[in-house]
C-alpha positions in Angstrom: 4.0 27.1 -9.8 4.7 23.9 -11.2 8.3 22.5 -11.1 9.9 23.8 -14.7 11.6 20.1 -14.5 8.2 18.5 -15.1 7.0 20.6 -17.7 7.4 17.9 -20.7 5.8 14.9 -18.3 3.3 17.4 -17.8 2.7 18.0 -21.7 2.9 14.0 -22.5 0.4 13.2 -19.4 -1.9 15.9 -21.0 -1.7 14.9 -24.6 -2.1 10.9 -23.9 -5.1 11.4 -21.2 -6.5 14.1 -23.4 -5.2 15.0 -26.2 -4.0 18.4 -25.4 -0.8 20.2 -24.6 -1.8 22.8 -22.4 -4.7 23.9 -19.1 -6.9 26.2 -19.0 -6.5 26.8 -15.3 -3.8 25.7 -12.5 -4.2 26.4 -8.6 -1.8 24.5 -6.1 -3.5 22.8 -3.6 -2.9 22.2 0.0 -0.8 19.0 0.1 -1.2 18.3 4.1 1.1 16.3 5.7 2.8 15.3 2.0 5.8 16.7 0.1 4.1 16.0 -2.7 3.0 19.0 -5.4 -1.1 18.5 -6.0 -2.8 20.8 -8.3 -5.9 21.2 -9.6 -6.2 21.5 -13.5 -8.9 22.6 -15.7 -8.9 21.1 -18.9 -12.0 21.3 -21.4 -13.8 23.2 -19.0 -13.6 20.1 -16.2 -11.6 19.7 -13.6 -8.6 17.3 -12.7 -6.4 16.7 -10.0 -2.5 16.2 -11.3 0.0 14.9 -8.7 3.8 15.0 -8.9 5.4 12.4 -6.6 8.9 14.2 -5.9 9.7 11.1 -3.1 12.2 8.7 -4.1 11.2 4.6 -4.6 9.3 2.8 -7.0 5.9 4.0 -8.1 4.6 0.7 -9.8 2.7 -0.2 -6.6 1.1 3.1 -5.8 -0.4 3.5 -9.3 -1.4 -0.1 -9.7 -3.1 0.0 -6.7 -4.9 2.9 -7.1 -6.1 2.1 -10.5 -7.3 -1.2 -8.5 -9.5 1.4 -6.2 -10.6 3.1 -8.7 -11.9 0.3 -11.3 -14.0 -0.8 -7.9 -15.5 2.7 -7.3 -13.2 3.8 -4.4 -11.1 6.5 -5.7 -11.5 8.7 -8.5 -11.0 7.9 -12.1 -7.4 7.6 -13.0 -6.9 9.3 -16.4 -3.2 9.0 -16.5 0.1 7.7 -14.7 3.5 7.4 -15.1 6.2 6.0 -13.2 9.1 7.3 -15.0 7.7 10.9 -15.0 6.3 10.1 -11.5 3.0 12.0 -12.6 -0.3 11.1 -12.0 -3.6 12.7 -13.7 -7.4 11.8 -11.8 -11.0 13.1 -11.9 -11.1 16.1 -8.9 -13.4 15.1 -6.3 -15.5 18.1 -4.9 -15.2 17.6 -1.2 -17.8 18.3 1.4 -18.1 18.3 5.3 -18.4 14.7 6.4 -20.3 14.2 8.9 -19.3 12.0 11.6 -22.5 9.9 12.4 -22.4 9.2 8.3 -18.6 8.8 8.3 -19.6 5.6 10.8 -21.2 3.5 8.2 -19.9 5.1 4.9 -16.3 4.3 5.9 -16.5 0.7 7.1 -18.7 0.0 3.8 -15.8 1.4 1.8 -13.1 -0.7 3.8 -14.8 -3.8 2.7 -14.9 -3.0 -0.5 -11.2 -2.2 -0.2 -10.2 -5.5 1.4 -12.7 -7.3 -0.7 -9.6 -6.6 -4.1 -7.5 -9.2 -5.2 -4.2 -8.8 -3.5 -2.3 -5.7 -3.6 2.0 -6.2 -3.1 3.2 -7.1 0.1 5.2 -4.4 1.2 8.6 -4.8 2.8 9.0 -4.9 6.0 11.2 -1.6 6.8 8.8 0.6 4.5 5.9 0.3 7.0 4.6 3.2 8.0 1.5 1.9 9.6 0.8 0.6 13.3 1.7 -3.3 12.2 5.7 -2.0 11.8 5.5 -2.7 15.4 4.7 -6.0 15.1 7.5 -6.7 12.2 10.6 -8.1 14.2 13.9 -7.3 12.9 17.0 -4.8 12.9 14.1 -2.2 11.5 12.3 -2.5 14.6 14.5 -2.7 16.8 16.3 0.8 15.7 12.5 2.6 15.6 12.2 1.2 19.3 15.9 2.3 20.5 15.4 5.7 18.8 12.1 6.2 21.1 13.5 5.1 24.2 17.0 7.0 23.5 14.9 10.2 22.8 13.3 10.2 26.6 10.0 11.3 24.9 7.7 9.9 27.8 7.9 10.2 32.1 9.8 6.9 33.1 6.2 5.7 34.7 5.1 6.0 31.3 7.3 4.4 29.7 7.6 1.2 31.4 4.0 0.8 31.6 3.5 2.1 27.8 6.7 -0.8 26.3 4.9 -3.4 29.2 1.8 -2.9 27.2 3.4 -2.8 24.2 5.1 -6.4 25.0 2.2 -7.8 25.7 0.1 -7.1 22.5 3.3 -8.2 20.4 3.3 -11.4 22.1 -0.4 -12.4 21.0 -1.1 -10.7 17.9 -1.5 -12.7 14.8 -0.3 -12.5 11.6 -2.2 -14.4 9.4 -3.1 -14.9 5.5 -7.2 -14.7 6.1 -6.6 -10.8 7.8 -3.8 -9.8 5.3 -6.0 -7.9 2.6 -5.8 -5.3 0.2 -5.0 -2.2 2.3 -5.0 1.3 2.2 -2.3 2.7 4.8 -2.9 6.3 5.2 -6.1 7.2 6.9 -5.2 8.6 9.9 -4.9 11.7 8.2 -8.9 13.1 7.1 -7.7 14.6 4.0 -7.2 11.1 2.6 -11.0 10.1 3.0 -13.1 12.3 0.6 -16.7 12.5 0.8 -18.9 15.0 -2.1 -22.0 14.5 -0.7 -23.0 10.9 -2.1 -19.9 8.9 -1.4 -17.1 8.0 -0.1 -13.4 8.6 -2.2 -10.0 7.4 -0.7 -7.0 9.4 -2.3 -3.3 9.2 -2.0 -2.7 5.7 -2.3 1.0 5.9 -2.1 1.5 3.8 0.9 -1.1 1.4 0.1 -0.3 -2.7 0.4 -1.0 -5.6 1.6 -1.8 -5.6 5.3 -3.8 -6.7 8.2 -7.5 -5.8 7.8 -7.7 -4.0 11.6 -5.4 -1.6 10.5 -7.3 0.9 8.3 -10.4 -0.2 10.4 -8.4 1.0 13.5 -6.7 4.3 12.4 -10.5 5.8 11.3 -12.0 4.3 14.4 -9.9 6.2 16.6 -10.6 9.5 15.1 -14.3 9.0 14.9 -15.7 6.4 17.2 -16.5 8.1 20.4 -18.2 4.7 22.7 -19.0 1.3 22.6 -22.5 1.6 20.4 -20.7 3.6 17.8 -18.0 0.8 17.8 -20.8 -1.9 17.4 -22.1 0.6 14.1 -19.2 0.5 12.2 -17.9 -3.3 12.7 -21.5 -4.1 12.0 -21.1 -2.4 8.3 -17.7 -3.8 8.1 -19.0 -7.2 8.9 -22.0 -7.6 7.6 -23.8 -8.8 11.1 -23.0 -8.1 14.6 -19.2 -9.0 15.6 -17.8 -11.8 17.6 -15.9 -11.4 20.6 -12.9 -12.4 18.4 -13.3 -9.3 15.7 -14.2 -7.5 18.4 -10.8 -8.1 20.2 -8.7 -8.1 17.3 -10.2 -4.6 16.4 -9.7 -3.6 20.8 -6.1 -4.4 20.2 -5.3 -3.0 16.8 -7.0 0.2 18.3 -4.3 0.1 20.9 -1.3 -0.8 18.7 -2.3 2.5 16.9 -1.9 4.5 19.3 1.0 3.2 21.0 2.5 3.7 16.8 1.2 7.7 17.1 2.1 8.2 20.1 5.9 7.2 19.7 5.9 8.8 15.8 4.6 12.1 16.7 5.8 12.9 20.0 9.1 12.2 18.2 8.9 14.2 15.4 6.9 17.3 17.7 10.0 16.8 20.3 11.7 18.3 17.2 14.8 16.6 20.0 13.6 18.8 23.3 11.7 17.6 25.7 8.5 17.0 26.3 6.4 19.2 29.2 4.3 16.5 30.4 2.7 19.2 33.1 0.8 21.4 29.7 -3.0 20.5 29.3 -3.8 18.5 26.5 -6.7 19.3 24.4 -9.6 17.2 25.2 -9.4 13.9 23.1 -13.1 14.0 21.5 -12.7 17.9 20.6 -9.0 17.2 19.2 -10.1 14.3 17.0 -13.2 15.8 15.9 -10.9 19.4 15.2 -9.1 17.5 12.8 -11.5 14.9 10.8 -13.2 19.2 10.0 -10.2 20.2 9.0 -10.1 23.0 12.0 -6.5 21.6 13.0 -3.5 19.9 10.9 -0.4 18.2 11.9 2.1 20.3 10.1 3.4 21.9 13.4 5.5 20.5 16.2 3.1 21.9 18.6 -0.3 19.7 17.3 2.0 17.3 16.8 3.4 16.7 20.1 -0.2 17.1 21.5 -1.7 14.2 18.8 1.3 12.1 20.5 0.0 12.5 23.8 -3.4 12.5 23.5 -2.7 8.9 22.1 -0.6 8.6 24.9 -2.8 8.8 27.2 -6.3 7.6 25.8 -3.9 4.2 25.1 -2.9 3.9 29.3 -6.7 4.5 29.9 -7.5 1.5 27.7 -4.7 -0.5 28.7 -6.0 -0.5 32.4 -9.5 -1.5 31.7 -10.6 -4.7 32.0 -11.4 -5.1 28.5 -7.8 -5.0 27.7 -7.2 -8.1 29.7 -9.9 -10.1 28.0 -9.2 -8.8 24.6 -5.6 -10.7 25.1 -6.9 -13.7 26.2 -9.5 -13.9 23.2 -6.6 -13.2 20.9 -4.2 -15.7 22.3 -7.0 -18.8 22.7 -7.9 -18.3 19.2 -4.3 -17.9 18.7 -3.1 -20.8 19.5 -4.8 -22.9 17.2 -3.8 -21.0 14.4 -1.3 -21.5 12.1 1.3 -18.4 11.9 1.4 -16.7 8.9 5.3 -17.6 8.3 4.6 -21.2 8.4 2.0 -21.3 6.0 
């Protein structure tokens, strides 16, 4: 079950954390979307969860950034880590339905917390993997966005309204130091937001970094917010007090970038390089969602994956042709204007 590579990092991560050699008890557990081995331990009759990181790349940010989450109650205790052995040892968190309606004001509470840290690493450019990759300019970008057009993922109507859209949130979004916070990275996927019945825990904090604020508020917004006065709930916990029409636009927008980022990323990879059949139903966007925050439905498959992309797709044109888009722009690029740009400061 476990990699007979790792059985030595295994032994030294058990004997420093706690002083043993050997577990009682090992099941492998689900690992999602990742590549990454996670197993549940028992050791002294309590249970752990030990992760094996098998991607390449430095691990000195992941760990330090979750032990940062979990010294401010956010993820579970971290017993143990190592970045040579690329082995990491935390408390198991006992997970239990999360209900949506509660999911509305624990998450945004957590998220403050989050972005409240002291400053995680910046993360280079080409390693986003969130929706603000498309607001990075540079050779990294500009292959992603030739790679999606080259593909022929979307109708041509589509796609020239879809990169119109895209070109005009590019043009006004900000980047700047106040909104670049302490960031998680990876909650799109439900498996990474843990609730036991009394709180929220955030897991997997391997692509966590220093980012703009609306992007972890955005990603869990889209899965879970289903209206306006659910949208009002959560940036209300987030905030503190009612939003502003500017914190209201920034979040409109980064809602949008989201799924324009989903959209391209997962039609891509459900394409699997064949087309697309634009004339099959898509599942209805509230059941979908709500199929996978319960854990019903998972993205391992090219089929749910190329159905994620378009529901995206298309929940992103129906946004782009309200009126609220227009007005979210304008709020954006007034306020704007007559702020400095993050590379000039």
């Amino acid at each position: 079950m476990v990699p007979q590579e790792k059985g030595a990092a295994i032994v030294r991560g058990l004997r420093e954390a706690f002083g043993v050699t050997e577990f009682e008890e090992i099941h492998e557990l689900d690992g999602g979307l990742g590549a990454n081995p996670v197993f549940r331990i028992i050791v002294r009759g309590s249970a752990f969860l030990l992760r094996l990181n098998m991607r390449a790349g430095d691990l000195t940010r992941h760990y330090a950034s979750m032990k940062a989450a979990a010294e401010a109650g956010l993820a579970p205790h971290v017993w143990y880590t190592n970045v040579d052995d690329r082995l990491s040892i935390t408390d198991f968190v006992n997970a239990k339905p999360f209900p949506i309606a509660e999911a509305l004001t624990r998450i945004p509470e957590a998220l403050r917390i989050l972005h409240a840290l002291p400053p995680f690493p910046a993360q280079a450019h080409h390693l986003n993997t969130t929706c603000t990759f498309l607001l990075n300019s540079g050779a990294a970008l500009d292959g992603f966005i030739r790679k999606i057009q080259s593909a022929n993922l979307f109708p041509e109507a589509v796609s020239d309204e879809l990169f119109a859209r895209y070109a005009q949130v590019a043009a006004v979004y900000p980047r700047h130091v106040p909104d670049m916070v302490s960031s998680h990275n990876d909650l799109f996927k439900p498996d990474n937001i843990l609730f036991d019945g009394r709180r929220v825990w955030l897991v997997d904090w391997e692509a966590a970094f220093l980012n703009d604020r609306y992007a972890d508020l955005a990603v869990v917004a889209n899965l879970i917010i289903r209206n306006d006065d659910e949208e009002l709930v959560y940036l209300r916990e987030y905030f503190g007090e009612l939003p502003d029409e500017y914190q209201r636009a920034r979040f409109f927008l980064m809602r949008q970038l989201a799924h324009m980022f989903y959209a391209m990323v997962f039609l891509l990879l459900g394409s699997s390089s064949k087309p697309i059949d634009w004339n099959e139903a898509t599942p209805q966007r509230n059941d979908l969602y709500r199929r996978i925050w319960e854990g019903e439905v998972n993205l391992k498959d090219n089929e749910t994956k190329a159905a994620f992309g378009r529901v995206h797709c298309e929940e992103l044109l129906q946004n782009t042709r309200r009126g609220r888009w227009d007005e979210a722009l304008r709020i954006v690029s007034d306020r704007h204007a007559a702020i400095p740009e993050l590379d000039d400061i």
